[in-house]
C-alpha positions in Angstrom: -3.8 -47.3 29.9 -0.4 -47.2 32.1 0.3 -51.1 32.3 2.1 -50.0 35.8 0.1 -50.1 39.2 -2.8 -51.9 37.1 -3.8 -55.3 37.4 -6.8 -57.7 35.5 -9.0 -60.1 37.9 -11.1 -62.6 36.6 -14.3 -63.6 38.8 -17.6 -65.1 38.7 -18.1 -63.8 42.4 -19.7 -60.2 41.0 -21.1 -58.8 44.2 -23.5 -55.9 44.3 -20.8 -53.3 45.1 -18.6 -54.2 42.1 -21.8 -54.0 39.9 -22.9 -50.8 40.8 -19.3 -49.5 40.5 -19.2 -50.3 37.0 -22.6 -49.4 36.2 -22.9 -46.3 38.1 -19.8 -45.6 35.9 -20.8 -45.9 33.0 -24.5 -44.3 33.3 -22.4 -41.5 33.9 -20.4 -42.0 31.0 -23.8 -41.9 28.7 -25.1 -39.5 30.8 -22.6 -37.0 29.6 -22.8 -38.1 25.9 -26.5 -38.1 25.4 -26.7 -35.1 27.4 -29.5 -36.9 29.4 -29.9 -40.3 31.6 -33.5 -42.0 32.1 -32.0 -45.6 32.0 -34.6 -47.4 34.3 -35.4 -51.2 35.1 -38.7 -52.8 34.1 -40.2 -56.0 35.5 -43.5 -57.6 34.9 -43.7 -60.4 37.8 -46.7 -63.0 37.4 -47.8 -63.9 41.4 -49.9 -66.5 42.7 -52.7 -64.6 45.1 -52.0 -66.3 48.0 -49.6 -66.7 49.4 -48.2 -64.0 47.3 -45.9 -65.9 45.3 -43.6 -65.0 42.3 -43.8 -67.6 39.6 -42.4 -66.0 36.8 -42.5 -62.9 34.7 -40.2 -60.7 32.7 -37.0 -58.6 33.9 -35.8 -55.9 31.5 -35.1 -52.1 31.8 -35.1 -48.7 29.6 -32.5 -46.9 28.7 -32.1 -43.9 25.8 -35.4 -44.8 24.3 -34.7 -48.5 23.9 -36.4 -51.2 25.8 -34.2 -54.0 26.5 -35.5 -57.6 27.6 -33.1 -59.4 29.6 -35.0 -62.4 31.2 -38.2 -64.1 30.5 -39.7 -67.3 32.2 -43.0 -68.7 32.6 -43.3 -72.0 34.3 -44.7 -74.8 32.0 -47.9 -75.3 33.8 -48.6 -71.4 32.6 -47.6 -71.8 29.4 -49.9 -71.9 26.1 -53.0 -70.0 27.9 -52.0 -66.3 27.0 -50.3 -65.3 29.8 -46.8 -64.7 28.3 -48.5 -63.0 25.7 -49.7 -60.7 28.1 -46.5 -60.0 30.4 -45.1 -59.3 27.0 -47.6 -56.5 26.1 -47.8 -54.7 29.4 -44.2 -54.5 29.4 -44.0 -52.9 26.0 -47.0 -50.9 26.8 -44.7 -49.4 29.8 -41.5 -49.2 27.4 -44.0 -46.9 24.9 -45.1 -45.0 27.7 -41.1 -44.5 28.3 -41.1 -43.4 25.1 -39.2 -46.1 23.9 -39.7 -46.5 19.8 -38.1 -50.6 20.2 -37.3 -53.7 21.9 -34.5 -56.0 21.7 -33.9 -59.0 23.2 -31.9 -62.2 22.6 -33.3 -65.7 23.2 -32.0 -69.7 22.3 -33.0 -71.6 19.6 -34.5 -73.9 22.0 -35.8 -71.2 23.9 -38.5 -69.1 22.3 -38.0 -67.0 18.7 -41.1 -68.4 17.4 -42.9 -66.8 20.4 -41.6 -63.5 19.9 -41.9 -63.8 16.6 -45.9 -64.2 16.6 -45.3 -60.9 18.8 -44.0 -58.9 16.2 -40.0 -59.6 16.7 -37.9 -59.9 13.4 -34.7 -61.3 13.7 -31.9 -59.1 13.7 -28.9 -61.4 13.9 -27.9 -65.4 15.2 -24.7 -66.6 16.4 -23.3 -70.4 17.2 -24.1 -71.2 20.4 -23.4 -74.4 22.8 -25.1 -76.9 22.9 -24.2 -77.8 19.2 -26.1 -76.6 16.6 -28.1 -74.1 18.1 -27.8 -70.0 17.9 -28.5 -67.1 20.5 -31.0 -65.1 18.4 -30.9 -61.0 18.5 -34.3 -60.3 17.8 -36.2 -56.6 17.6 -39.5 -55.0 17.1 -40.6 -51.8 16.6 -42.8 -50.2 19.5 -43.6 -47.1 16.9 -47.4 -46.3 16.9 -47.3 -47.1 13.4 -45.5 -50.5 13.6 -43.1 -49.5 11.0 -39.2 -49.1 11.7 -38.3 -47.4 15.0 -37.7 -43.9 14.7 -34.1 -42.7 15.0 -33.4 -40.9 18.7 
């Protein structure tokens, strides 16, 4: 890159117009390589029936046969009964339908891996993480038919 008429700026201030600059970008940058783009966002939204109220849910997307989990939450008074459980496996049924062949998510140690891991996740990698002595955990299962590894594509 020509150091001259270029500058680097540093923000936390990432507005919706600098976002979809860089990620219009670079869908078109994988667009070109894979020859194909069906990146897509997935959200599975738990709602109280009236008023119509969003309480938690899950917020991933799809992308190249991949199903990636960004966000998670369920409120404590919803936890233990099933319900994550459930958001879980509509949103991998969606990601199959998709034709994704895997999920991969990260979570805290004193977040969630043993959920996912009575899901089906396997841990794929851990790295040191504030606050001390806990880990962001890269965790991935296979959404295969057969459970077995994810088939290459």
């Amino acid at each position: 890159m020509p150091e001259a008429g270029y500058e680097l700026s540093i923000t936390d201030d990432v507005d919706p117009e600098i976002e979809s600059i860089i990620e219009g970008g670079l869908a078109g940058y994988n667009a070109v390589k894979a020859g194909y783009s069906d990146a897509r966002p997935l959200a599975v939204l738990i709602c109280h029936s009236a008023p119509r109220e969003i309480l938690g849910g899950l917020i991933g997307r799809t992308s190249l046969g991949l199903f990636f989990i960004d966000l998670v939450f369920l409120p404590d008074h919803l936890r233990g009964h099933g319900l994550g459980s459930k958001v879980m496996a509509a949103a991998e049924a969606e990601a199959k339908r998709r034709g994704c062949s895997a999920a991969v998510l990260y979570t805290i140690t004193f977040q969630a891996p043993g959920f996912y891991e009575r899901l089906g996740y396997q841990v794929l990698g851990r790295i040191e993480c504030r606050p001390p002595g806990h880990s962001r955990v890269c965790m991935t299962k296979s959404l295969s038919a057969d459970g077995g590894p994810a088939a290459d594509g």
